[in-house]
C-alpha positions as CSV (number, residue, x, y, z in Angstrom):
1,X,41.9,-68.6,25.4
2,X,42.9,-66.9,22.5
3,X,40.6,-63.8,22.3
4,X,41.0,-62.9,26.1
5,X,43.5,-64.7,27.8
6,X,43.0,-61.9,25.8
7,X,38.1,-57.9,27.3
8,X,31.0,-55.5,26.1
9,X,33.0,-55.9,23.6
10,X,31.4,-56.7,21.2
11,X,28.5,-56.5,20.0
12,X,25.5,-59.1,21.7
13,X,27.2,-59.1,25.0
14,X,24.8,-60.7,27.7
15,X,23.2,-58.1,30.1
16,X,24.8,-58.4,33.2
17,X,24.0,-56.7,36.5
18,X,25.7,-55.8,39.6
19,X,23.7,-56.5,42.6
20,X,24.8,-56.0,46.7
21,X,23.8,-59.5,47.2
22,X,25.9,-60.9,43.9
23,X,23.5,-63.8,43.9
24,X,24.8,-66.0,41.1
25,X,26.5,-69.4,41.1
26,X,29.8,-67.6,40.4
27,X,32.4,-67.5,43.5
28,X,32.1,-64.9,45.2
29,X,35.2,-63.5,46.1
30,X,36.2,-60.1,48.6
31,X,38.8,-58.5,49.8
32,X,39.6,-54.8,51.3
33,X,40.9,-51.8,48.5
34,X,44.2,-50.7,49.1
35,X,44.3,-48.7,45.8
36,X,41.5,-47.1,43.6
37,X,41.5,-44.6,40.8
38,X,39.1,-44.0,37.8
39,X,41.3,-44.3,34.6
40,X,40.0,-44.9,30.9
41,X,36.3,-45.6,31.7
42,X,37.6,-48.3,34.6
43,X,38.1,-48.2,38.2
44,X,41.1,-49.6,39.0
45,X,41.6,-51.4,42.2
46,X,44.1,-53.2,44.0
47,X,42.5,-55.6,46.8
48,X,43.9,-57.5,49.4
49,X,42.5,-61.1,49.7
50,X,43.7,-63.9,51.8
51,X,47.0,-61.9,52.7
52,X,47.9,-61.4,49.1
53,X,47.0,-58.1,46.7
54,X,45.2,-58.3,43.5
55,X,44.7,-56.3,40.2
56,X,41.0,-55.9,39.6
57,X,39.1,-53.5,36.6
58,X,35.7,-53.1,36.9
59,X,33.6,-50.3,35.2
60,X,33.3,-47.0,36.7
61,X,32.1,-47.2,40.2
62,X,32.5,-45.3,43.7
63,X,35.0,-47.3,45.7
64,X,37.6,-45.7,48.2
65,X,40.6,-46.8,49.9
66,X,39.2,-49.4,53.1
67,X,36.6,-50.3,51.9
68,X,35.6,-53.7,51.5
69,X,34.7,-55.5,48.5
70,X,33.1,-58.4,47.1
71,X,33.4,-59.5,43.1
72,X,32.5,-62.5,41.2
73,X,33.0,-63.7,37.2
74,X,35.0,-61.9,34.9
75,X,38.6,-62.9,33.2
76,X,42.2,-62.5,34.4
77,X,44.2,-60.7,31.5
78,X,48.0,-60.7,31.7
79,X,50.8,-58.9,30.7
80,X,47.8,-56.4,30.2
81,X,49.0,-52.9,29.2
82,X,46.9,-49.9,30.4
83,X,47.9,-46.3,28.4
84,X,45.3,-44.9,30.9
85,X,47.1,-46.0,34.1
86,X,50.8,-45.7,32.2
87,X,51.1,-49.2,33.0
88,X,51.8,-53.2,32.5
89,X,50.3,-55.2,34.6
90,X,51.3,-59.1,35.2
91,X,48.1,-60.0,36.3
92,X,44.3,-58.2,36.2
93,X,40.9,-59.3,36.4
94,X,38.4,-57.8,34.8
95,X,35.6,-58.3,36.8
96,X,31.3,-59.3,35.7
97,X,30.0,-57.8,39.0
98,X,31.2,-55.8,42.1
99,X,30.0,-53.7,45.0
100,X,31.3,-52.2,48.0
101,X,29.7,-54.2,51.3
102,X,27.4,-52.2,53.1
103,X,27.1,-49.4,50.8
104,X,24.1,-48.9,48.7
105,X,25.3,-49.0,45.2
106,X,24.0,-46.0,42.5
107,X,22.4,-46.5,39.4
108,X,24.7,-45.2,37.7
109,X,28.0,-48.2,39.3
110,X,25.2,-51.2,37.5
111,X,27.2,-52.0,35.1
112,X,25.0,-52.2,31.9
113,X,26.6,-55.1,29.5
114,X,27.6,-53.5,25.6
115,X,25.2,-50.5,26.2
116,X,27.6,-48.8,28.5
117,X,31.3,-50.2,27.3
118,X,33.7,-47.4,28.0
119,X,35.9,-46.4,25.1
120,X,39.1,-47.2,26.4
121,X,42.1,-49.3,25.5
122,X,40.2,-52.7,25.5
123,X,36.8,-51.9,24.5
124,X,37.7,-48.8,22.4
125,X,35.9,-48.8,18.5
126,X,32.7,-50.5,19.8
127,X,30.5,-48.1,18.0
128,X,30.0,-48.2,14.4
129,X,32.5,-46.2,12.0
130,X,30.6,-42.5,11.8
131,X,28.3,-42.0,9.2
132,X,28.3,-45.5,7.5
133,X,25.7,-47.9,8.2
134,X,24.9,-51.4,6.8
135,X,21.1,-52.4,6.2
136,X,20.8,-55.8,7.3
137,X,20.5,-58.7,4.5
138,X,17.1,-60.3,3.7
139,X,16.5,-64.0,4.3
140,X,17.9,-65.9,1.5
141,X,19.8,-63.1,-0.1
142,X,23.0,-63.9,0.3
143,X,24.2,-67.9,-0.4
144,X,26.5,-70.2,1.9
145,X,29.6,-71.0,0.0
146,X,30.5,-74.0,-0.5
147,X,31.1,-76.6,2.4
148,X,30.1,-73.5,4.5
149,X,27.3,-72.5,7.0
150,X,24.7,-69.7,7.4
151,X,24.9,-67.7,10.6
152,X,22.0,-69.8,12.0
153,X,23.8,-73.0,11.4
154,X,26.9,-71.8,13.3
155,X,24.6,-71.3,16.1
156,X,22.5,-74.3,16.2
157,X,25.5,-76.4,15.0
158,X,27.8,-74.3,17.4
159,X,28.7,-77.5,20.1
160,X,29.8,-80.3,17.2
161,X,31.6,-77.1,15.5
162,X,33.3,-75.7,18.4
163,X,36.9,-75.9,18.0
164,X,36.7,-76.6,14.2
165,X,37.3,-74.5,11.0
166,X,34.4,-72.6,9.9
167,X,33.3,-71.0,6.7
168,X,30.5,-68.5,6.8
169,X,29.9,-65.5,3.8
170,X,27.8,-62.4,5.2
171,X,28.0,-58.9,4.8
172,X,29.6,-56.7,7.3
173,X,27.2,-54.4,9.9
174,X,29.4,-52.9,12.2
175,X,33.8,-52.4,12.4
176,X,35.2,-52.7,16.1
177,X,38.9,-51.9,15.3
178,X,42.3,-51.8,18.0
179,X,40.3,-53.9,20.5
180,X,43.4,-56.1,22.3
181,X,44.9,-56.0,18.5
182,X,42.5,-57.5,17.1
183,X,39.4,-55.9,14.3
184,X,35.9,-57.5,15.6
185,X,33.8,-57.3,13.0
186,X,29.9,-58.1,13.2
187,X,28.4,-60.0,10.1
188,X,24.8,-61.1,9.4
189,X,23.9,-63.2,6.3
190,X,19.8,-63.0,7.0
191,X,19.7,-66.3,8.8
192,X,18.7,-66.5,12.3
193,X,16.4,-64.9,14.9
194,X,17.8,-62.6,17.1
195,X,19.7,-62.5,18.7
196,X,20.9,-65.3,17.2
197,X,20.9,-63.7,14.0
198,X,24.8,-62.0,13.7
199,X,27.7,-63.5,14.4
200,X,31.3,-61.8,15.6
201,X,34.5,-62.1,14.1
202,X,38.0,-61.6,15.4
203,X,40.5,-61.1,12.8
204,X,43.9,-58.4,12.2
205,X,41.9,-57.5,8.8
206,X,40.1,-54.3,8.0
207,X,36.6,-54.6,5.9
208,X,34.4,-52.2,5.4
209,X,31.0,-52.1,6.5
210,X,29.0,-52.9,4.0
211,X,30.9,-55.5,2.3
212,X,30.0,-59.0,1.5
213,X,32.7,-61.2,2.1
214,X,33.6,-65.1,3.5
215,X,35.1,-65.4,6.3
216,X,37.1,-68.2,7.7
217,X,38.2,-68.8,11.2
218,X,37.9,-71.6,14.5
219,X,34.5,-71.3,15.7
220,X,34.6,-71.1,19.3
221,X,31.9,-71.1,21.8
222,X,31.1,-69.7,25.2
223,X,33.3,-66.9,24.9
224,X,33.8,-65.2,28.2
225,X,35.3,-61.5,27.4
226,X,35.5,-60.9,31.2
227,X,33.2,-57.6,32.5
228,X,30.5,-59.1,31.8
229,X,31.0,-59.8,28.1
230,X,29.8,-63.6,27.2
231,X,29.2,-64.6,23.5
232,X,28.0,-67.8,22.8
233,X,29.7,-68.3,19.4
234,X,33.1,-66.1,18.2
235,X,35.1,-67.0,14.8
236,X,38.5,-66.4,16.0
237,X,41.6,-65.7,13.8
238,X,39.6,-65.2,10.8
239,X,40.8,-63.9,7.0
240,X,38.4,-63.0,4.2
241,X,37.9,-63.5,0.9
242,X,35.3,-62.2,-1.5
């Protein structure tokens, strides 16, 4: 996958929750920490499972050196490049949920979906630029262009559309820039009930918030960002045009 073979990221990420019993249909996998340090809003850990060590990333959380732990969902990123840790790695999972095994987990280790992204290399630029803010479109305000779709379309279209080139023109509500090289731009054309109602584009261009533009990308569905981050539809590789 493009975006994250590719990392609350951004924008409508699905609440996800850690929990000591990780009840979910995700595999549940463990494994004891040989290395742990909090770097750039992550804990990093290296685990040993079945005989063999492992990169994982999860957010911030109290782990320690022996300890066991067990983790489920997420992505594996490679050739991942961390300025915080001063270092490449082949292989790293990002991981949806973790805890430590007989250890009561804080409040504060839940990791909280998009609310509490840490600003680091991969998830840096969620928040909107400072001091400019978009006020959303009203219904009907701004037209499809031709052979395009409205926001809600792309949704309730999204499975015969996944895959396939997209046309969509909305205005621009929030600028995510530098996440993974890519700009993720949030767009809403007044279509839609939330939170079905903006959609996210990945693209190397630069609008400005505000703006009313087309965009034109793949659509792609079922985006899982890893950490938790799942987005049910994503224009990927998009350019715009006004």
């Amino acid at each position: 996958m493009k975006l994250f073979r590719l990392m609350g990221a951004a924008f409508l990420a699905a609440l996800l929750h850690a929990t000591p019993a990780l009840a979910n249909k995700e595999e549940v996998h463990s494994g004891t920490v040989t290395f742990a340090k909090n770097a750039g809003g992550y804990t990093y850990l290296k685990v040993k499972e079945a005989g063999k060590e492992k990169w994982l990333a999860a957010l911030p959380m109290s782990v320690a050196v022996g300890d066991k732990v067990e983790y489920a969902g997420g992505d594996t990123m490679k050739d991942f490049k961390s300025k915080a840790m001063d270092q490449t790695f082949d292989s790293i999972h990002f991981v949806s949920r973790i805890h430590v095994v007989n250890k009561d987990m804080p409040k504060d280790d839940i990791h909280k979906g998009m609310a509490g992204m840490p600003m680091d290399d991969v998830h840096k630029g969620v928040k909107p630029e400072a001091g400019k803010v978009a006020t959303a479109p009203k219904q009907g305000e701004i037209s499809k262009p031709r052979g395009g779709k409205t926001v809600a379309e792309l949704y309730s279209e999204k499975d015969k559309l996944n895959g396939k080139k997209v046309t969509a023109r909305a205005k621009v509500m929030k600028v995510s820039k530098n996440i993974l090289g890519k700009n993720w731009i949030t767009m809403s054309d007044g279509s839609g009930k939330a939170p079905d109602d903006k959609i996210v584009v990945a693209t190397l261009e630069t609008p400005a918030i505000g703006d009313v533009l087309t965009a034109s990308g793949v659509l792609k569905t079922n985006v899982n960002l890893g950490a938790g981050y799942l987005y049910k539809v994503v224009i990927e590789d998009a350019t715009f045009s006004k």
